[in-house]
VOBA-1610 file (N, C-alpha, C; in pm, whole numbers, padded with zeros to 5 digits, always signed):
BEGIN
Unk+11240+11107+07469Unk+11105+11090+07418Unk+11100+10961+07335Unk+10962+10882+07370Unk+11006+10733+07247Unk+10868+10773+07202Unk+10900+10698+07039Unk+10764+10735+06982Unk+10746+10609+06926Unk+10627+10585+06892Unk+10609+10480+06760Unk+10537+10569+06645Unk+10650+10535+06496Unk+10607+10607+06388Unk+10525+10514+06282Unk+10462+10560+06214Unk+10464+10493+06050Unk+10591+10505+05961Unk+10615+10384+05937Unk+10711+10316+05884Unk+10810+10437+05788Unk+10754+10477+05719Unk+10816+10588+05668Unk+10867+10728+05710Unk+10821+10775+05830Unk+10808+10854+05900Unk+10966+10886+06012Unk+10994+10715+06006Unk+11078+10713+06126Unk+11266+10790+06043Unk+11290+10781+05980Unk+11382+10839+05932Unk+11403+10986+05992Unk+11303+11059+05934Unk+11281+11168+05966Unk+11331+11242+06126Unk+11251+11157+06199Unk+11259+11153+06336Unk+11361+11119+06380Unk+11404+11013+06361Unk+11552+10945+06354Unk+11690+11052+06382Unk+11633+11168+06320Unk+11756+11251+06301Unk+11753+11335+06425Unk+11667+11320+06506Unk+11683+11443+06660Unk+11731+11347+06730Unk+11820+11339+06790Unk+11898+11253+06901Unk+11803+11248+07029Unk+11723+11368+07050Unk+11597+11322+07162Unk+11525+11240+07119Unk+11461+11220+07007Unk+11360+11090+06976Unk+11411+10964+06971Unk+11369+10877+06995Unk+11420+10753+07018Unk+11278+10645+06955Unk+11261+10595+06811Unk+11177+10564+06756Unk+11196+10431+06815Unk+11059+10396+06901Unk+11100+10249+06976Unk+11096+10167+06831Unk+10958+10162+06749Unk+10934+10028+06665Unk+10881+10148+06555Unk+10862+10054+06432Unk+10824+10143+06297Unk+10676+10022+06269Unk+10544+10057+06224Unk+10454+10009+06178Unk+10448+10019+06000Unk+10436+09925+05954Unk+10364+09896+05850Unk+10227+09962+05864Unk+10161+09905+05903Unk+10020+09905+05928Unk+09904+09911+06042Unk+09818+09990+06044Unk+09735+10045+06151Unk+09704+09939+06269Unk+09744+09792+06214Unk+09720+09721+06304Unk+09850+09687+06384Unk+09925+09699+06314Unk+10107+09700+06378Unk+10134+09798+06477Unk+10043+09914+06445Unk+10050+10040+06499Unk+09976+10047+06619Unk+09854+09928+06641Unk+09775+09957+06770Unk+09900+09876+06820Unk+09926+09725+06803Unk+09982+09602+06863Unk+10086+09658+06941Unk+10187+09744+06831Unk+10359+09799+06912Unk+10284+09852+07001Unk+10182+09955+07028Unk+10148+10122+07123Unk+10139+10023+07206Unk+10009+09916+07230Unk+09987+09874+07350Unk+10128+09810+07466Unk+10240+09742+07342Unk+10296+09651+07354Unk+10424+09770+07446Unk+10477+09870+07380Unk+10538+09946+07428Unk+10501+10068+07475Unk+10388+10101+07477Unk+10365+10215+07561Unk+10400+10371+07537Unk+10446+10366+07364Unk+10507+10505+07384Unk+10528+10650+07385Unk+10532+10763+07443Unk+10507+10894+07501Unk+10427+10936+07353Unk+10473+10922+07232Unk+10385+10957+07118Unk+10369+10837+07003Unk+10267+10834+06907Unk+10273+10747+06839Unk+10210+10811+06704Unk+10292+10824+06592Unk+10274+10918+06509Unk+10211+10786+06403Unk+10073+10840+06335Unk+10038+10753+06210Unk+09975+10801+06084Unk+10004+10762+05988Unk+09944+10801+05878Unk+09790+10764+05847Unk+09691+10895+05825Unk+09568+10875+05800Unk+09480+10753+05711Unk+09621+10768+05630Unk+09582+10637+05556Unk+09656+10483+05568Unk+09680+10422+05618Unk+09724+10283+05693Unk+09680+10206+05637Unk+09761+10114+05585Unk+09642+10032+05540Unk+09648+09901+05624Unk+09554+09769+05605Unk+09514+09668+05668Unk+09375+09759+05765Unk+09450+09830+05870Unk+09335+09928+05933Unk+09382+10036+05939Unk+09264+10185+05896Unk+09306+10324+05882Unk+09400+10366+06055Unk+09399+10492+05975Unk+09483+10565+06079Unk+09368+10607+06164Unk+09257+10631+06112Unk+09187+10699+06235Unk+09114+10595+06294Unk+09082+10449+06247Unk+09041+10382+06331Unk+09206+10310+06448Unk+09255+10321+06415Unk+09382+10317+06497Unk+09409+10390+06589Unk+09389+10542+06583Unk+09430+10581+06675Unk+09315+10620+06767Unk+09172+10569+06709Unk+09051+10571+06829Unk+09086+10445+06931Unk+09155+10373+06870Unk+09206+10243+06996Unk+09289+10218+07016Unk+09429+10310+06978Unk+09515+10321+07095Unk+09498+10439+07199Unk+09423+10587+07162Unk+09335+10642+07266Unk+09297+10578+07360Unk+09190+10475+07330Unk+09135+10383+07451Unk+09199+10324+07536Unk+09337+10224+07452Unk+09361+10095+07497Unk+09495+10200+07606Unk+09544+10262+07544Unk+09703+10368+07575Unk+09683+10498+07600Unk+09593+10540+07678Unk+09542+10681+07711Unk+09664+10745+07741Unk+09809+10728+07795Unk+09909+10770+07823Unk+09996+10806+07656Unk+09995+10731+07584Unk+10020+10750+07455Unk+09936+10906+07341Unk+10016+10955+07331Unk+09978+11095+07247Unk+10002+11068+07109Unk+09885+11117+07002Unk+09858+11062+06873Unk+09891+11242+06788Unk+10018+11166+06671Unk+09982+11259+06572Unk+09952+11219+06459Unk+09848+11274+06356Unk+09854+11225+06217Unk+09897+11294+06131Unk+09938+11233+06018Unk+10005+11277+05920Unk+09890+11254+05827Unk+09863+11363+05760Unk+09806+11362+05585Unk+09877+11425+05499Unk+09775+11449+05405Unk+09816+11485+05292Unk+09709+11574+05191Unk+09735+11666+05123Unk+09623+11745+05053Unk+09500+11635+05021Unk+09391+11760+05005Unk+09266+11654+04962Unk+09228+11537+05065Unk+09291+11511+05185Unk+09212+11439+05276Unk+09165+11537+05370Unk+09086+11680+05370Unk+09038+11763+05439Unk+08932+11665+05514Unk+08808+11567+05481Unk+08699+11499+05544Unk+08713+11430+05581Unk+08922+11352+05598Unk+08914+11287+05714Unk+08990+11360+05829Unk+09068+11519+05826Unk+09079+11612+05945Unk+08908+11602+06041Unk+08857+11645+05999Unk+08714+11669+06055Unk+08686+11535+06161Unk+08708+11452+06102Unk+08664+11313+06184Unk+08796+11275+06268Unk+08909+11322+06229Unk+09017+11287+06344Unk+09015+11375+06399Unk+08952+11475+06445Unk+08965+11567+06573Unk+08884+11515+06690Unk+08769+11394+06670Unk+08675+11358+06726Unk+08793+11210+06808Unk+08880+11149+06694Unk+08995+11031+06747Unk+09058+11024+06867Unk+09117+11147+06928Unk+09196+11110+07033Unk+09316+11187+06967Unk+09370+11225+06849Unk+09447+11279+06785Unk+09484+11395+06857Unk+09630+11445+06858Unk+09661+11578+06914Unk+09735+11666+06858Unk+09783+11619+06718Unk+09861+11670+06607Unk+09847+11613+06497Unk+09869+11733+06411Unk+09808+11672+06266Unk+09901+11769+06169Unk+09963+11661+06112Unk+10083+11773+05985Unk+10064+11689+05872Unk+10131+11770+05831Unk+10115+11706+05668Unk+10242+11582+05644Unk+10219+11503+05555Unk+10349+11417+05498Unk+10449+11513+05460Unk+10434+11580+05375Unk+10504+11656+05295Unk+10572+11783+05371Unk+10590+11777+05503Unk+10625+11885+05613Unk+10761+11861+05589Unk+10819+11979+05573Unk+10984+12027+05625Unk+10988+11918+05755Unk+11109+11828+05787Unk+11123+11775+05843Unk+11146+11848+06005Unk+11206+11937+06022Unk+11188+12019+06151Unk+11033+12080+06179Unk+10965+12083+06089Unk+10846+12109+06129Unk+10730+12018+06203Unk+10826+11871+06130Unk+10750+11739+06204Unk+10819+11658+06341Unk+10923+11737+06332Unk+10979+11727+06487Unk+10906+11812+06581Unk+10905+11934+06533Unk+10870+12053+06611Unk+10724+11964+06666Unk+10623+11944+06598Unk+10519+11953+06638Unk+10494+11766+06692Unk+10610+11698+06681Unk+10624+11596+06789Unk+10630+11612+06889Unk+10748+11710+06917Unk+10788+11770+07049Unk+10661+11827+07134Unk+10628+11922+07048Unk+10518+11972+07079Unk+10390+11906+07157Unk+10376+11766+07098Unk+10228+11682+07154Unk+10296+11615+07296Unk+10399+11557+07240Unk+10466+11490+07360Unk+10479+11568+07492Unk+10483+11740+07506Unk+10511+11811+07591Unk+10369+11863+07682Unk+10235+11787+07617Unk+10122+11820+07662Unk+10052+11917+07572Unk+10081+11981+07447Unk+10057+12051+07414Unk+09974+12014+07263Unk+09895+12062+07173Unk+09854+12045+07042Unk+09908+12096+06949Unk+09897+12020+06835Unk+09984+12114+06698Unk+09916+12093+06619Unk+09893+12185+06496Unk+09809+12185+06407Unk+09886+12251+06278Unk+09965+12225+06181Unk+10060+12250+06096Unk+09998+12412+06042Unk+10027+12500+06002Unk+09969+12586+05950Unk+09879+12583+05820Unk+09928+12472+05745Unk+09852+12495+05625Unk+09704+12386+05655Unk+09738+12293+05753Unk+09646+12234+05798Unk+09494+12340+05842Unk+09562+12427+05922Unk+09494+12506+06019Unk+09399+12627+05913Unk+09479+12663+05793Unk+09444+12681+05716Unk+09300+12662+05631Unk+09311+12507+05659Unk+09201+12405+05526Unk+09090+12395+05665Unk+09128+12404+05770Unk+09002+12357+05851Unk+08899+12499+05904Unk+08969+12602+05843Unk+08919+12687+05924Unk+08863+12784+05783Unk+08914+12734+05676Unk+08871+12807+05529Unk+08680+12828+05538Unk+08651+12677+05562Unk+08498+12718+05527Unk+08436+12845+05656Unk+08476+12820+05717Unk+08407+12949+05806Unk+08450+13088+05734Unk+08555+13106+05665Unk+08602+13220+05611Unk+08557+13258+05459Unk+08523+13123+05422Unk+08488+13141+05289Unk+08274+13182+05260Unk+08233+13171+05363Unk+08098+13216+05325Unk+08040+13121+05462Unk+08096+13007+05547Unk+07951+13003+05648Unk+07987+13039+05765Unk+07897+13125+05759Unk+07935+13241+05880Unk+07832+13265+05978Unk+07738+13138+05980Unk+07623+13079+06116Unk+07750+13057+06206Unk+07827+12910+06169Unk+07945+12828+06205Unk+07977+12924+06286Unk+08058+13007+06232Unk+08205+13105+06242Unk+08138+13229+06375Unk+07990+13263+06362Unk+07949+13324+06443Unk+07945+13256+06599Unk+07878+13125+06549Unk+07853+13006+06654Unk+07957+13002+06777Unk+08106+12983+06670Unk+08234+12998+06771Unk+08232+13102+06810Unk+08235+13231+06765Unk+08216+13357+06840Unk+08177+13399+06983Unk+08065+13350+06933Unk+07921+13341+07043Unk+07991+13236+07174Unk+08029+13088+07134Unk+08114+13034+07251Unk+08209+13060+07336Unk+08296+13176+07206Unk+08373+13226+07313Unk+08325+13325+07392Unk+08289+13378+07392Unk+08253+13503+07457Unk+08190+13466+07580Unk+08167+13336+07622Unk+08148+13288+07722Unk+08262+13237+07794Unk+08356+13248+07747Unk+08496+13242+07849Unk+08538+13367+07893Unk+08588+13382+08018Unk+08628+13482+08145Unk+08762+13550+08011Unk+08804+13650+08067Unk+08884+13724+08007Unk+09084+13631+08037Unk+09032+13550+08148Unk+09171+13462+08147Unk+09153+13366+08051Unk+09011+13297+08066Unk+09000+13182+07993Unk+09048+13197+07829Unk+08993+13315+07795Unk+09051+13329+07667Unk+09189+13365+07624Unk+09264+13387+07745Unk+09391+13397+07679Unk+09440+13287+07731Unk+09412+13120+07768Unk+09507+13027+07770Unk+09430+12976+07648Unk+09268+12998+07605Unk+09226+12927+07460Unk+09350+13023+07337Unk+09411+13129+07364Unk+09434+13167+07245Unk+09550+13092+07248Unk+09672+13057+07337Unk+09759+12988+07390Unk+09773+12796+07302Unk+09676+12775+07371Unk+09642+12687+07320Unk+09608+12641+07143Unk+09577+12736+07097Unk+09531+12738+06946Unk+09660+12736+06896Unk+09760+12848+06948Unk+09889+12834+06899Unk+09947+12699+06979Unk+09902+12607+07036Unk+10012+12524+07017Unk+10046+12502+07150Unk+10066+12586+07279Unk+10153+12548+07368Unk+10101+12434+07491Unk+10182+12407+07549Unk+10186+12309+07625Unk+10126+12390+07746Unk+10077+12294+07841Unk+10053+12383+07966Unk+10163+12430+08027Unk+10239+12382+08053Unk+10354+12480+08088Unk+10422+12538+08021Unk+10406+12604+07898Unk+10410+12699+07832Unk+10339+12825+07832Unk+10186+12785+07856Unk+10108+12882+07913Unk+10123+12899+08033Unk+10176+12786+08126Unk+10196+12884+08254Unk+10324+12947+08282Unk+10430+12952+08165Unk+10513+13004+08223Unk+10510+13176+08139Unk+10395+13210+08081Unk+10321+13324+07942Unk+10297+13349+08083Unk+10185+13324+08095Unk+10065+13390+08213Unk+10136+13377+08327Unk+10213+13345+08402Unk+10273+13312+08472Unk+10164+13295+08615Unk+10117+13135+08571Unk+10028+13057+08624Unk+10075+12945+08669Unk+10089+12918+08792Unk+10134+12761+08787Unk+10094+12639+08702Unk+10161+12522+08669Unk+10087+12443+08594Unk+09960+12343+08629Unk+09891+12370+08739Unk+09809+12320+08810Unk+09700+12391+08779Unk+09737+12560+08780Unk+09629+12622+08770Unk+09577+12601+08639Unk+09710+12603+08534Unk+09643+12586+08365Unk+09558+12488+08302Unk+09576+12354+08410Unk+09526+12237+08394Unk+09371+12293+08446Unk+09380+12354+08534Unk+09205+12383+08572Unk+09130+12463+08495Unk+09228+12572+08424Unk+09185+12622+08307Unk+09109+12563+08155Unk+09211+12460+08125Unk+09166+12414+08022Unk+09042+12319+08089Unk+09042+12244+08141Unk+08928+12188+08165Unk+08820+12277+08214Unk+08834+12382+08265Unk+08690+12491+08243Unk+08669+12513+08118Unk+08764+12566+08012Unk+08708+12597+07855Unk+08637+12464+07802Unk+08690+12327+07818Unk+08642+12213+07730Unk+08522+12208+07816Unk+08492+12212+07916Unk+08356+12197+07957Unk+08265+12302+07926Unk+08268+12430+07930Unk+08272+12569+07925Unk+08187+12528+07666Unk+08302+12499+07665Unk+08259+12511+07497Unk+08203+12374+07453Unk+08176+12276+07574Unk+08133+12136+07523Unk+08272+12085+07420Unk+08357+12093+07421Unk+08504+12053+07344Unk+08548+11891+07419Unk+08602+11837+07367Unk+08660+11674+07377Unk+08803+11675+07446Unk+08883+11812+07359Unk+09001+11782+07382Unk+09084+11895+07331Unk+09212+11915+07333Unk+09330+12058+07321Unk+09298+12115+07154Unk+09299+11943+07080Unk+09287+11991+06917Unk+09167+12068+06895Unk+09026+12068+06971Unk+08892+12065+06941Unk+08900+12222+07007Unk+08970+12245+07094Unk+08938+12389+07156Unk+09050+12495+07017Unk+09146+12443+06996Unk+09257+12537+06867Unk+09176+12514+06807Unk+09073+12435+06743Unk+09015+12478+06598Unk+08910+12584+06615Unk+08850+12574+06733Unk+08796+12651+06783Unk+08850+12807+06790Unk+08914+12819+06851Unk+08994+12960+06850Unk+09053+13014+06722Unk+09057+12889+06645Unk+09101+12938+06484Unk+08962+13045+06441Unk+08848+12956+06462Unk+08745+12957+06376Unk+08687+13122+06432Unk+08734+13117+06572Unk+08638+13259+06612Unk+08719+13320+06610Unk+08848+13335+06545Unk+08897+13460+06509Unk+08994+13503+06644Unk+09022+13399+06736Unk+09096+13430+06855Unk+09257+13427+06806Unk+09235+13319+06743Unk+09387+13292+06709Unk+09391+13282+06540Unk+09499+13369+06464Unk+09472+13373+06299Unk+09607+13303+06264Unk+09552+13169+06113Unk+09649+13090+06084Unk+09680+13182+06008Unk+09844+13216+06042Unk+09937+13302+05900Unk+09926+13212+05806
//
C-alpha cells in the first residue's frame, strides 16, 4: 500500500511494514502536488494544513486523483469542519490523537475500498440527532426504510466500516453484486459517497457508535 501522509503522520505509519509512505507534505499544497505527482492508493491529511486547508486539498486531489483515497485527521472542537468534509471526497476521518493501530487500522481500511469513521468521531457527528433534533434523526429513518431488506444490511455493513469485499464475503455476495448494491443505496438515499451513507446509518439508528 503507498500513501502520502501529513508530515507528522508518517512516523506512525512508518511502523506497518505494509505501508510504504511514498512522500511526507508540509502543506495542503505539497499534499495536492506529491498525490498528483505520485498517484498514491491513500493520501492521509490534516484538516488543518496550512498554506491550503485540508479540505480544500482533498476536494482537488478527489478531482485531479480520483484513484487516490482521502483520510482526514482532526482533532476535538473541529466538529464544523467533519460536516463539510463528508461533502470532500474524504473516506476516513480519525482523530490526531488516535492510538496509533487505530490509524493504521482505518488506513487499511480506506485503501481496501472501504470507509472509516473513528468511534469517537462517529460519536460527535451523530450526537445532535441524539441530543434533541429528532426531524433530522426521523428524516434518516424515513430514508431508510426505503431500502429492500438486503439493501439495509450492506448500509449497516458499511456504517461499520467494511470494504466491499468484506460485505461480500458477510452476505456471501459476490463483489460485483455489492458494488451494485451500494450504488442502489447512494442513489436510493441521494448520498455522494461510502462516508455519507455510515453517517447515515449512524443517524437512523441502523448502526450504534459504542
Amino acid at each position: 500500500m503507498v500513501i502520502a501522509v501529513e508530515d507528522r503522520a508518517a512516523p506512525l505509519l512508518e511502523s506497518d511494514p505494509e505501508i510504504d509512505v511514498v512522500f511526507e507534505a508540509a502543506n495542503g499544497r505539497e499534499a495536492i502536488d506529491g498525490s498528483q505527482r505520485h498517484r498514491p492508493d491513500v493520501a492521509v491529511l490534516d484538516i488543518r494544513m496550512s498554506v491550503l486547508d485540508g479540505l480544500s486539498a482533498a476536494t482537488e486531489i478527489a478531482t485531479t486523483v480520483p484513484g487516490t483515497r482521502i483520510v482526514m485527521l482532526t482533532t476535538f472542537g473541529e466538529d464544523d469542519y467533519i460536516e463539510r468534509a463528508l461533502g470532500g471526497g474524504a473516506l476516513g476521518f480519525l482523530l490526531k490523537a488516535a492510538d496509533p493501530r487505530e490509524l493504521i487500522a482505518g488506513v487499511r481500511a480506506v485503501s481496501e475500498g472501504g470507509a472509516y469513521l473513528s468511534p469517537d468521531i462517529a460519536r460527535r457527528v451523530i450526537a445532535p440527532y441524539r441530543e434533541g433534533d429528532r426531524v433530522r434523526s426521523a428524516e434518516a429513518r424515513e430514508s431508510a426504510a426505503a431500502l429492500t431488506d438486503r439493501e439495509r444490511e450492506v448500509l449497516a455493513l458499511l456504517g461499520a466500516g467494511a470494504s466491499n469485499a468484506e460485505i461480500g464475503t458477510q452476505l456471501h455476495l459476490v463483489e460485483g453484486t455489492v458494488k451494485g448494491y451500494v450504488s442502489s443505496i447512494l442513489v436510493k438515499l441521494g448520498l455522494r459517497n461510502r462516508v455519507e451513507a455510515a453517517v447515515l446509518a449512524f443517524r437512523a439508528g441502523i448502526v450504534e457508535a459504542d
